[in-house]
C-alpha positions in Angstrom: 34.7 3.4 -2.9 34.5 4.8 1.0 31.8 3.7 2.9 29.2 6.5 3.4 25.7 4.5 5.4 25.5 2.8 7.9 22.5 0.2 7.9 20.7 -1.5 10.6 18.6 -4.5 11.5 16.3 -3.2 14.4 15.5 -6.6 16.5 18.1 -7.8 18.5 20.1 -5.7 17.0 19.3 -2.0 18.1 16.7 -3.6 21.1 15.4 -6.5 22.5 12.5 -8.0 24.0 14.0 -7.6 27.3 10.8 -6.8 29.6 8.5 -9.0 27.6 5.4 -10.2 28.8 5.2 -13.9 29.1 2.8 -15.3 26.1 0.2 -15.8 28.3 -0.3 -11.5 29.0 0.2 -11.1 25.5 -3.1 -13.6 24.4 -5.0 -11.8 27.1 -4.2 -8.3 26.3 -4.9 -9.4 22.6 -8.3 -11.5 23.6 -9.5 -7.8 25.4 -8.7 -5.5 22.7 -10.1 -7.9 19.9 -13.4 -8.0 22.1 -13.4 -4.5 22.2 -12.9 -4.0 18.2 -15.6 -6.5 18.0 -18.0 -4.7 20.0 -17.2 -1.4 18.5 -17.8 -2.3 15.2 -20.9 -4.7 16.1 -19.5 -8.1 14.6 -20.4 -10.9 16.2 -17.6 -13.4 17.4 -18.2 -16.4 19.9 -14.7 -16.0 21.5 -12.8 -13.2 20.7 -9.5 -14.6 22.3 -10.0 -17.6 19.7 -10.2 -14.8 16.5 -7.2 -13.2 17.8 -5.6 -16.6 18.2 -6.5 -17.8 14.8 -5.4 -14.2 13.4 -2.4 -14.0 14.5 -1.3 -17.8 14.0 -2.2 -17.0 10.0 -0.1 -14.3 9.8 3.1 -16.0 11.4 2.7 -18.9 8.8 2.2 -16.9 5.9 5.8 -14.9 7.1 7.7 -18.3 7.9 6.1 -19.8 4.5 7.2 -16.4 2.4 10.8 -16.5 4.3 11.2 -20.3 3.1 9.8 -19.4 -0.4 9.8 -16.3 -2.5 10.4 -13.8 0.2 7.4 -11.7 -1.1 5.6 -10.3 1.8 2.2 -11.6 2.2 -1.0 -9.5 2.3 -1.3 -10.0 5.9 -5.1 -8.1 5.9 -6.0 -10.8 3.4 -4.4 -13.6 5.4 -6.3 -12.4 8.9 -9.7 -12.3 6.7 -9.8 -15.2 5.4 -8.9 -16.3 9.1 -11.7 -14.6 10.0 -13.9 -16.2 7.7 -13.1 -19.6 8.6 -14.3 -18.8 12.1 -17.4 -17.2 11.1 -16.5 -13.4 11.3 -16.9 -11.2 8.1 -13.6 -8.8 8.1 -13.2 -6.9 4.8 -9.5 -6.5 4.0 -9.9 -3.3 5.4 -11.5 -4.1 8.7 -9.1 -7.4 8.8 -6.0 -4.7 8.8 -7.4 -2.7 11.9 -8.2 -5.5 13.3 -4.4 -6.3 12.9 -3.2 -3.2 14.5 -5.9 -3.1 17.4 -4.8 -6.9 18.8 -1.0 -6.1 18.5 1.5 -5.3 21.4 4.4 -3.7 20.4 7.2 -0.9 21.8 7.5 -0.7 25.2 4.4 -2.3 26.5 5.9 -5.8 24.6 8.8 -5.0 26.2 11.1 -3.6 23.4 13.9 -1.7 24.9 17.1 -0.4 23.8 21.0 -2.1 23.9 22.3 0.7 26.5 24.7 1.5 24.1 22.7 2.0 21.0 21.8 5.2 21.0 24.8 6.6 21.9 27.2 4.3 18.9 23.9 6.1 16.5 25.2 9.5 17.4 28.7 8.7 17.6 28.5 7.7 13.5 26.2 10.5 12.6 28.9 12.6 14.3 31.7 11.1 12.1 29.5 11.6 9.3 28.2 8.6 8.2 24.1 8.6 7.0 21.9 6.3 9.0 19.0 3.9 7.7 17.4 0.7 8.9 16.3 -2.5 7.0 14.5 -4.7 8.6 11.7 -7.2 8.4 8.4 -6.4 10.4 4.7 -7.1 9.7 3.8 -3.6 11.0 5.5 -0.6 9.3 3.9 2.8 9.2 3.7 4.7 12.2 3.6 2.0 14.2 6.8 1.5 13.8 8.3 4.8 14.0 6.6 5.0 17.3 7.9 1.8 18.7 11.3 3.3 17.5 10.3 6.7 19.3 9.9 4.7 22.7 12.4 2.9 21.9 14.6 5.8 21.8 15.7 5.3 18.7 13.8 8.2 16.8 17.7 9.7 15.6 16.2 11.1 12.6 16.9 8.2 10.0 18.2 8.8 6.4 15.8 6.0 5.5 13.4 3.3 7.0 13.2 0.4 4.5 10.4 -2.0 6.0 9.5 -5.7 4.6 6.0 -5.2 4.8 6.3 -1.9 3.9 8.5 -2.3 0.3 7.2 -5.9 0.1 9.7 -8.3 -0.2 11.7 -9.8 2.8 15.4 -10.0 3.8 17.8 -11.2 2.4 15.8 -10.6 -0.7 17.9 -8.1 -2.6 15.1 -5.4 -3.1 14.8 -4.5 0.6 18.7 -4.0 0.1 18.1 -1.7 -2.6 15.2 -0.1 -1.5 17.5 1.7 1.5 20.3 2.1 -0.9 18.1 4.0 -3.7 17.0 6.1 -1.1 20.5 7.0 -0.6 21.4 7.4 -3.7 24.3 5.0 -2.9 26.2 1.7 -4.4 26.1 -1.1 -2.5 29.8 -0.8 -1.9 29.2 2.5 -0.5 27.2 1.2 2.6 27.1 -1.7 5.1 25.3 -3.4 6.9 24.7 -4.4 10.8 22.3 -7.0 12.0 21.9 -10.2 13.8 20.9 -13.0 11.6 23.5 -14.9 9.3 21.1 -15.6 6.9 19.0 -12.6 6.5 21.3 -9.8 7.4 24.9 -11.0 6.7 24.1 -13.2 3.6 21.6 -11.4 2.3 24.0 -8.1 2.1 26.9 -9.4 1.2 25.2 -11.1 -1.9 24.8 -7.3 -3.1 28.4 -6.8 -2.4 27.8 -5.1 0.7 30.1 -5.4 3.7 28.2 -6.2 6.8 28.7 -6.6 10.7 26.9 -9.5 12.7 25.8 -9.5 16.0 26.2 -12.2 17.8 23.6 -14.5 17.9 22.7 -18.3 17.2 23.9 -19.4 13.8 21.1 -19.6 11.3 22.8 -20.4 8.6 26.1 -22.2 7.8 29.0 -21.1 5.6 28.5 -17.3 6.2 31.0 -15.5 7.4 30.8 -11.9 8.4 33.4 -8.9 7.3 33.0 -8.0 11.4 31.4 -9.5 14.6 30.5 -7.8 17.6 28.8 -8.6 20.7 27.9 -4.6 22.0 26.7 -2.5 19.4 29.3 0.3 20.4 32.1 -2.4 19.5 31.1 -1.0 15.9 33.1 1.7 16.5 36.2 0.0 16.6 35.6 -2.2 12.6 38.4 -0.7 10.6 36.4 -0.1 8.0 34.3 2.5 9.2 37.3 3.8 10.9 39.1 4.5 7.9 36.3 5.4 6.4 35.3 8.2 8.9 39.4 9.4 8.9 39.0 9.8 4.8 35.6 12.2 5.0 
């Protein structure tokens, strides 16, 4: 069965965090903006760098909890409420995911940027004819995302966008897989898969019987071993199997 997607893991993968802001910029740019949401909406909060704080230390626990457990993704809104709560601050589910989206630094201003060659290996498969979709965790999907992408310079018109929080399950759960690959219309044979983590990316695909590509990064799980490793994304022009697969089309 020739292989007819390509499908990619987005951080450290397609870009990196190469201009980030160190932590401390981050907490302060957060600390301002949750002040400001505060004020705007006329809820009163003691220390607005400590609700931000609090928020966003609930939400990472409840991802590293659901990627050691289930790998359902949690209702992050409900997780920064009752964060919220604890510290006195009535947020609605509602409020608590605007509150979300108003405190967080993404794209370019966290310092995402692009692998030089990333763009340019995107066209280079779309040219041979192969259909392009991404699968990756994040606790921010929507547009968002897309616009971090767009900044990014990434915006290559995607087949399909398959996002954890998004779909609701994380990788290397099997849905997020098949999420991508419904959306194809494909088998899993028919597609692989290129990302950086052993466990989530490689694993995770190659449980469904997809092929799949790692990036070279540091091991996160033992006993996996990839169908291709690269250490520049534009080295994925050179795995056989999309090679052959291109010269069959």
């Amino acid at each position: 069965m020739p292989v007819r997607a390509v499908l990619f893991d987005v951080g450290d993968t397609l870009w990196h965090a190469a201009g980030a802001p160190p932590p401390a910029e981050f907490r302060r740019r957060a600390a301002e903006r949750a002040a400001a949401f505060l004020r705007a909406r006329g809820l009163p909060a003691a220390d607005p760098a400590a609700l931000a704080r609090a928020c966003w230390d609930a939400i990472e626990a409840a991802m590293r909890a659901a990627r050691a457990g289930d790998l359902i993704e949690p209702d992050y809104p409900r997780v920064a409420a009752d964060a919220a709560a604890a510290l006195g601050v009535p947020l609605d589910r509602a409020a608590a995911a605007e509150f979300l989206d108003a405190i967080y630094v993404s794209g370019a201003e966290g310092g995402k940027v692009a692998y030089p060659d990333a763009r340019p290996t995107l066209k280079a498969l779309r040219e041979r004819g192969f259909r392009l979709g991404i699968v990756t965790n994040r606790a921010f999907g929507g547009e968002r995302f897309r616009a971090d992408l767009r900044e990014a310079g990434l915006d290559i018109d995607w087949d399909v966008i398959a996002v954890s929080v998004e779909v609701g399950y994380l990788k290397p759960h099997p849905s997020l897989f098949r999420a991508a690959l419904d959306a194809l219309g494909l088998a899993p044979a028919e597609a692989v898969m290129v990302g950086n983590s052993l466990a989530e990316d490689i694993a995770g695909a190659q449980r469904l019987g997809m092929p799949a590509a790692w990036k070279r990064s540091a091991a996160d799980a033992d006993g996996v071993v990839p169908d291709f490793t690269f250490d520049r994304v534009s080295e994925l022009l050179d795995w056989s199997l999309l090679a052959e697969a291109a010269r069959v089309r």
